[in-house]
MARBA-3410 file (N, C-alpha, C, O; in Angstrom, 1 decimal):
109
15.2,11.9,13.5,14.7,11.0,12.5,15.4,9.7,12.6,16.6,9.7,12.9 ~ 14.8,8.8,12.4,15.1,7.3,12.5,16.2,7.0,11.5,17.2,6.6,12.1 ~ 16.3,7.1,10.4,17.3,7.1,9.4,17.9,8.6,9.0,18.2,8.8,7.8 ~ 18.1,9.4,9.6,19.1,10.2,9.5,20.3,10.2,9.1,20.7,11.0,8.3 ~ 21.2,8.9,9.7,22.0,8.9,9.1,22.5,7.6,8.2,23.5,7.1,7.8
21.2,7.2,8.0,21.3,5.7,6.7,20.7,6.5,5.4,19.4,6.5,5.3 ~ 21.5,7.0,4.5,20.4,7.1,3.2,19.8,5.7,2.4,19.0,5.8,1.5 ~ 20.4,4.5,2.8,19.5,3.5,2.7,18.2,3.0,2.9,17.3,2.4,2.3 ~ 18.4,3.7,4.1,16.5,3.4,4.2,15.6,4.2,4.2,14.4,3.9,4.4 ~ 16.2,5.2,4.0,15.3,6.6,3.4,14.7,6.3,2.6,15.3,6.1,1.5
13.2,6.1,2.6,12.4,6.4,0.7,11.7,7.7,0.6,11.0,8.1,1.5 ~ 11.8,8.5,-0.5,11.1,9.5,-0.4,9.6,9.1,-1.0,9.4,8.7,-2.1 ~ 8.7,9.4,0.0,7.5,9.0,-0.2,6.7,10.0,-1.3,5.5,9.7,-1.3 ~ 6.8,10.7,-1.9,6.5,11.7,-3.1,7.0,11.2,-4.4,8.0,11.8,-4.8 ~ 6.7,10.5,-4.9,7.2,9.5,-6.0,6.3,8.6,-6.7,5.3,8.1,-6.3
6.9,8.4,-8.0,6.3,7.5,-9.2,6.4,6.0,-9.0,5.7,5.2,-9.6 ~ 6.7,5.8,-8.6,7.8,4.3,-8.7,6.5,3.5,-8.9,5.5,3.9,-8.3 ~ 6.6,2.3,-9.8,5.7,1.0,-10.3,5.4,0.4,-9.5,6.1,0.7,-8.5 ~ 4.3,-0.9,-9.1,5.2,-2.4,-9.0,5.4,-2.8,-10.7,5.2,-2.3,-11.8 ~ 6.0,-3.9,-10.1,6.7,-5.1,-11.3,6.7,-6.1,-10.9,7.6,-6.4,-10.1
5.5,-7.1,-11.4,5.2,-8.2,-11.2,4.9,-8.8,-10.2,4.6,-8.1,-9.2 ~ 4.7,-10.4,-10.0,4.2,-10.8,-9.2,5.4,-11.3,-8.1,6.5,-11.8,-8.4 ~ 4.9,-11.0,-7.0,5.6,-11.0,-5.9,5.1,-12.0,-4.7,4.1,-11.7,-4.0 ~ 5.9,-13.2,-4.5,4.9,-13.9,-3.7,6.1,-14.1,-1.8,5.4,-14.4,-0.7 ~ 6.9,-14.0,-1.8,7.7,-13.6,-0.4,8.1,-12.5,-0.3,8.6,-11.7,-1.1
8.0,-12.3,1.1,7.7,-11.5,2.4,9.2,-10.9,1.6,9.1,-9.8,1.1 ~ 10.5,-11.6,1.5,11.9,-10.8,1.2,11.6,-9.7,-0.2,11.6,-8.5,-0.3 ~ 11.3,-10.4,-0.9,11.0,-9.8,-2.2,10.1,-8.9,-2.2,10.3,-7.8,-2.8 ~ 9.1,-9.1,-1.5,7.8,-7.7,-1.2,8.7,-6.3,-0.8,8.5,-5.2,-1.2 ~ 9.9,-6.9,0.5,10.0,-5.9,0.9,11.2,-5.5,0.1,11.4,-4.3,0.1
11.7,-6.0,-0.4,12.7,-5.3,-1.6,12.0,-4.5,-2.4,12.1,-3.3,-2.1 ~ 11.3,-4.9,-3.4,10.9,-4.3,-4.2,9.5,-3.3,-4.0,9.0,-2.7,-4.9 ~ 9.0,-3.3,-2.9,8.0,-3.0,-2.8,7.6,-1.7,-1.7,6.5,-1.2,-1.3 ~ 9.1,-1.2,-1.3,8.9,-0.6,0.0,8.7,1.4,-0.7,8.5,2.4,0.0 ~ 8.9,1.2,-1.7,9.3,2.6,-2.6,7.9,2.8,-3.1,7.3,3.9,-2.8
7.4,2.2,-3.8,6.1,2.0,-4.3,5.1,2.2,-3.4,4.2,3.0,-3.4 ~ 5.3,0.9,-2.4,4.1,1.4,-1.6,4.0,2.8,-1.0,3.0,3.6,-1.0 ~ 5.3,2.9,-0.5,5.5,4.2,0.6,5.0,5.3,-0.8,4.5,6.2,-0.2 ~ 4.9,5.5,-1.9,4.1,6.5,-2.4,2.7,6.6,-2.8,2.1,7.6,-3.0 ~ 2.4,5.4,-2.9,1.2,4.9,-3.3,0.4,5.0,-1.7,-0.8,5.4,-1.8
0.9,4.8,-0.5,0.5,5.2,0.6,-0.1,6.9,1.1,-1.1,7.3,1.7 ~ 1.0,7.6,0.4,1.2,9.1,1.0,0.2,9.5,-0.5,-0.4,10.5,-0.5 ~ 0.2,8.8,-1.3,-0.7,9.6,-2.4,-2.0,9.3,-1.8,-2.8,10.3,-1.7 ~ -2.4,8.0,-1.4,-4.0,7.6,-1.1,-4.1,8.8,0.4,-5.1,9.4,0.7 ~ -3.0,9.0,1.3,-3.1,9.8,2.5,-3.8,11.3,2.1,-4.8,11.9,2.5
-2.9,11.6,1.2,-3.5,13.4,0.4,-4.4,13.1,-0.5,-4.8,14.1,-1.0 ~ -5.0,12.1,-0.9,-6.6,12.4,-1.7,-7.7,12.2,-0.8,-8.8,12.4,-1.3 ~ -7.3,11.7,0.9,-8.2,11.8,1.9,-8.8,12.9,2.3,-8.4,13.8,1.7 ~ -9.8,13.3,3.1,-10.2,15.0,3.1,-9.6,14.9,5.0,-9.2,15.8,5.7 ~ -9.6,13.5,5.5,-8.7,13.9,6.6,-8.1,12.9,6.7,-8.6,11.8,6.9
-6.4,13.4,6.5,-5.0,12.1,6.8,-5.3,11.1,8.0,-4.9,10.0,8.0 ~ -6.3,11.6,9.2,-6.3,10.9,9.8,-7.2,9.4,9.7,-7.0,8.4,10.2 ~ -8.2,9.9,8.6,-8.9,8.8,8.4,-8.0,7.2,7.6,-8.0,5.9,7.8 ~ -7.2,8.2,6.8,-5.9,7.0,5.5,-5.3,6.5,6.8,-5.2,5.4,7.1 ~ -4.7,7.7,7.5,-3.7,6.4,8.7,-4.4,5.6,9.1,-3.6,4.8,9.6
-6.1,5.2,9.4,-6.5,4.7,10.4,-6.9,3.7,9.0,-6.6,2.6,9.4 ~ -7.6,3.6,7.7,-7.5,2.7,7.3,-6.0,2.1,6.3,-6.2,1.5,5.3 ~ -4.6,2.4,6.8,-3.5,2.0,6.5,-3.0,0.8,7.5,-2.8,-0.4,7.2 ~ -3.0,1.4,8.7,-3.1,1.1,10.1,-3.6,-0.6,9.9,-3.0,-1.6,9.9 ~ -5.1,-0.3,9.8,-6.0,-1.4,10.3,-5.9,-2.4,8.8,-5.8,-3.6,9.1
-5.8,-2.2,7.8,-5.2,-3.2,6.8,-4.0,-3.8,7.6,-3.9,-5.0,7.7 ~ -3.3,-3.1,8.0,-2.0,-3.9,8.0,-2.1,-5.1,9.3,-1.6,-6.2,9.4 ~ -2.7,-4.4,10.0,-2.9,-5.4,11.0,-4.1,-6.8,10.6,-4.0,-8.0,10.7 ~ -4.7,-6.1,10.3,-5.9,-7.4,9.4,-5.5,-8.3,8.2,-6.1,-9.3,7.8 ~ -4.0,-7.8,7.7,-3.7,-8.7,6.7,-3.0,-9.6,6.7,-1.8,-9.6,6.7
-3.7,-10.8,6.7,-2.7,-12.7,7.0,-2.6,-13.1,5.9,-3.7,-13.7,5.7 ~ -1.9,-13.3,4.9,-1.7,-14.1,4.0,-1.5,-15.1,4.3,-0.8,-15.6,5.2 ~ -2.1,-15.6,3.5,-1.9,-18.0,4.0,-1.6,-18.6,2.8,-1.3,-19.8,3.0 ~ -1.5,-18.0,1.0,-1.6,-18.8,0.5,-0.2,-18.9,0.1,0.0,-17.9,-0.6 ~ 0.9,-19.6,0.1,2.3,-19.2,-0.2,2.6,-18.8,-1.8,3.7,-18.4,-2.1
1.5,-19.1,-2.8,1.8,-18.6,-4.6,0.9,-17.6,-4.5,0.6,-17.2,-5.6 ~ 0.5,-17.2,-3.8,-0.4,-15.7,-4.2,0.3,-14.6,-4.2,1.3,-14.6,-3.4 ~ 0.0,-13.2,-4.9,0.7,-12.1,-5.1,0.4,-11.8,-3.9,-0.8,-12.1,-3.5 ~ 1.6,-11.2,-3.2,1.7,-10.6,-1.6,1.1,-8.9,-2.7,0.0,-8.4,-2.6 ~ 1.8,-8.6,-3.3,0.4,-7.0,-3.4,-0.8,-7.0,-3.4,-1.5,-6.2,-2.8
-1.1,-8.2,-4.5,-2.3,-7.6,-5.1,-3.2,-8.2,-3.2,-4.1,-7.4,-2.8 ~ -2.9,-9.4,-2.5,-3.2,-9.4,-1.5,-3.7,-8.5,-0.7,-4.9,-8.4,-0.3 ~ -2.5,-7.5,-0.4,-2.5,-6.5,0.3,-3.6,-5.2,-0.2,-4.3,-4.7,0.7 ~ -3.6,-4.9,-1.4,-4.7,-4.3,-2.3,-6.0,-4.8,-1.6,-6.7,-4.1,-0.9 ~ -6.3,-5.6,-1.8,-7.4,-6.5,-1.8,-8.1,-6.5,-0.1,-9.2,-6.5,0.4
-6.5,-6.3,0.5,-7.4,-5.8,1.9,-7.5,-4.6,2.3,-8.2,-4.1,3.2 ~ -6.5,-4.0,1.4,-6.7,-2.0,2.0,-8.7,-2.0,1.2,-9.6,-1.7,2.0 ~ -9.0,-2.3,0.2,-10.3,-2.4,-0.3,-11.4,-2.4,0.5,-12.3,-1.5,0.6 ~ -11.4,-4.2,1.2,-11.8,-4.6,2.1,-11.9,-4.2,3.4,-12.8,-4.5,4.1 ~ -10.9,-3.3,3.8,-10.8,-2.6,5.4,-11.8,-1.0,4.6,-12.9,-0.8,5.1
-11.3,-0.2,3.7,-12.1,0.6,3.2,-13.7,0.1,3.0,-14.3,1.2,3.0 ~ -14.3,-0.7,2.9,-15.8,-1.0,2.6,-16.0,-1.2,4.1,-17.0,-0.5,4.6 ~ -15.2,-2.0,5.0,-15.7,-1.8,6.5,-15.5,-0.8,7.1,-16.4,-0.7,7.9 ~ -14.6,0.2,7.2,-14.7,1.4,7.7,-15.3,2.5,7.6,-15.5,3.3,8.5 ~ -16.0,2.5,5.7,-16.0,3.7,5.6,-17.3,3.5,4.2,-17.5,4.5,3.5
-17.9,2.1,4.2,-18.9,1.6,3.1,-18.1,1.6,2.0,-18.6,1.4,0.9 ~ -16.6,1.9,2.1,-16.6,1.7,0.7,-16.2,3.2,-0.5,-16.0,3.4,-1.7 ~ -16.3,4.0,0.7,-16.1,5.4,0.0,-15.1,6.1,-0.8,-15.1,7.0,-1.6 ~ -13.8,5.1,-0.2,-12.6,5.3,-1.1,-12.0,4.3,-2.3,-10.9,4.5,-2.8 ~ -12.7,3.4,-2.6,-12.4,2.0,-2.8,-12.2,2.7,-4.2,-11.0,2.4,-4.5
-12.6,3.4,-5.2,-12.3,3.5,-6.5,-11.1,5.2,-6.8,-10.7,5.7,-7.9 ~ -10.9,5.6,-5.7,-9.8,6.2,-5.6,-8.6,4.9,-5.5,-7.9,4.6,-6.5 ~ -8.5,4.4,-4.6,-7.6,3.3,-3.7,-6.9,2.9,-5.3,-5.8,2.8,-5.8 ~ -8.2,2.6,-5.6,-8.0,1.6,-7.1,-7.2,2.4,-8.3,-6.1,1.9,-8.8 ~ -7.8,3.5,-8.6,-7.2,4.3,-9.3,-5.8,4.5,-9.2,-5.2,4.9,-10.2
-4.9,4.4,-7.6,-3.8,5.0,-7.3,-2.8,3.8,-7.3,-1.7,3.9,-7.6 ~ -3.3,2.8,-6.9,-2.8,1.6,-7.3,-2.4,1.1,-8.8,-1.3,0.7,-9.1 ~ -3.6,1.2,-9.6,-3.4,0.8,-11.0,-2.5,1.8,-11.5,-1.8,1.4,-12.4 ~ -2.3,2.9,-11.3,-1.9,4.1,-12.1,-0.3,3.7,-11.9,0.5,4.3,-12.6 ~ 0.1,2.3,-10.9,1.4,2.4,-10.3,1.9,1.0,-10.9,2.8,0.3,-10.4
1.3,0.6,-11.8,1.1,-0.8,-12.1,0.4,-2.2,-11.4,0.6,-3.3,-11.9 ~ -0.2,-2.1,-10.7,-0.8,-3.0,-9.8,-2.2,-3.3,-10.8,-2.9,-2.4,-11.2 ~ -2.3,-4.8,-10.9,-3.5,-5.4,-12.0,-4.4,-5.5,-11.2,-4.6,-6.7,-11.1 ~ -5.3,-4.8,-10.3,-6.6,-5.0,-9.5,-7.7,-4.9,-10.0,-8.7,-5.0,-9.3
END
C-alpha cells in the first residue's frame, strides 16, 4: 500500500464527513476536501450495480474537469461535472442518486 507507513494520508473512505463551505483554491479543496470526497466517491461507487461503471464515470469527470473561473466553488464545480459526465455516459441515470449523496454531505447542488 502506498501509504502504509504515513497515517497522514490515509483516509478512510467509509465515512460521514461534510463539505463546509465555499471553496475556491486548488490548496484549500485539497485540504478540506480530500475526506469528504473520498466517501462521497466510495458511497456513489456501492450504489452503482457495477463499480466498474462509478470508476469509469469518476475517472472521466476528473479528466474532463477545467475550472477557469478563479471565485467559483471548486466542489460545487466538480459536482456539476460528475452530473454532466453522468448524462453523457449513461443519459443521465445516476444523476439524482449523485445528487442525493452529495447533498446528504452538505454540498448546495
Amino acid at each position: 500500500m502506498f501509504a502504509a507507513d504515513h497515517e497522514e494520508l490515509k483516509v478512510k473512505l467509509k465515512n460521514n464527513a461534510r463539505f463546509r463551505g465555499h471553496v475556491s483554491n486548488i490548496v484549500s479543496a485539497d485540504n478540506l476536501g480530500n475526506k469528504v470526497w473520498g466517501g462521497a466517491f466510495w458511497e456513489i461507487r456501492e450504489s452503482f450495480s457495477e463499480p466498474g461503471s462509478a470508476d469509469r464515470l469518476l475517472a472521466a469527470s476528473w479528466v474532463a474537469w477545467k475550472p477557469t473561473d478563479p471565485k467559483s466553488d471548486l466542489f460545487i464545480g466538480f459536482a456539476n461535472q460528475l452530473i454532466e459526465t453522468d448524462r453523457l455516459q449513461s443519459g443521465g441515470q445516476h444523476i439524482d442518486h449523485i445528487k442525493t449523496i452529495l447533498r446528504s454531505r452538505g454540498l448546495e447542488i
